[in-house]
C-alpha positions in Angstrom: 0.0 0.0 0.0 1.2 3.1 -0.6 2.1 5.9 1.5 -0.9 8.1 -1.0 -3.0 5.0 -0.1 -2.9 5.2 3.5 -3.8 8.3 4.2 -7.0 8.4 1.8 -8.1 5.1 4.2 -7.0 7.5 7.3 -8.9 9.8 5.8 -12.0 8.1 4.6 -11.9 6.9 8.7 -12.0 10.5 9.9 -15.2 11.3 7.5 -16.2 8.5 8.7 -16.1 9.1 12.6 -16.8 13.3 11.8 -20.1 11.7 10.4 -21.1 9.8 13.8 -20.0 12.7 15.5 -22.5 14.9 13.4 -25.3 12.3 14.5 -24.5 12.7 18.0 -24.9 16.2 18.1 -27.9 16.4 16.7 -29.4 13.8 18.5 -28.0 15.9 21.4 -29.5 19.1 20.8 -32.7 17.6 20.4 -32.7 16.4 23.4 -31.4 19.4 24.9 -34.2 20.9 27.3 -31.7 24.9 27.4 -32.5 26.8 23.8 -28.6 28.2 24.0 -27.5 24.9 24.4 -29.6 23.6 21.4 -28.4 26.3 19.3 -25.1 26.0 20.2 -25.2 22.0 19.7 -26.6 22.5 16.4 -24.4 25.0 15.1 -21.5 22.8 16.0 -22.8 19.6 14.1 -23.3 22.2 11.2 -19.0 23.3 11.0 -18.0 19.5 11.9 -20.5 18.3 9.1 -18.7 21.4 6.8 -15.4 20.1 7.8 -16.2 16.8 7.0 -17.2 17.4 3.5 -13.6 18.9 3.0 -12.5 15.5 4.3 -14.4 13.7 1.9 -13.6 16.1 -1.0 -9.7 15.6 0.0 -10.3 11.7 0.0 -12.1 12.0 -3.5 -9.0 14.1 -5.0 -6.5 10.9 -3.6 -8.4 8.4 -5.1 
């Protein structure tokens, strides 16, 4: 495997995880009985789920 190879895998892991992450807070904020905390929880699941379409976009450019 290649050294190219290995870190679109790591990478494909991370989107991965970043995804189940998103799910979490989501699931969180609804939950979430404080409207700042709600807010707050959803606008984080909003920048990981931006950063994790970078990931993705960096794993399509390696493959």
């Amino acid at each position: 495997m290649s050294q190219v190879d290995d870190i679109r895998q790591r990478l494909a892991q991370i989107s991965e995880d970043m995804a189940d992450i998103a799910v979490s807070l989501l699931s969180r904020a609804i939950d979430t009985p404080e409207e700042h905390e709600r807010i707050a929880l959803a606008n984080l699941e909003k920048r990981v789920t931006k950063a994790r379409r970078a990931v993705e976009k960096a794993v399509d450019t390696l493959t």
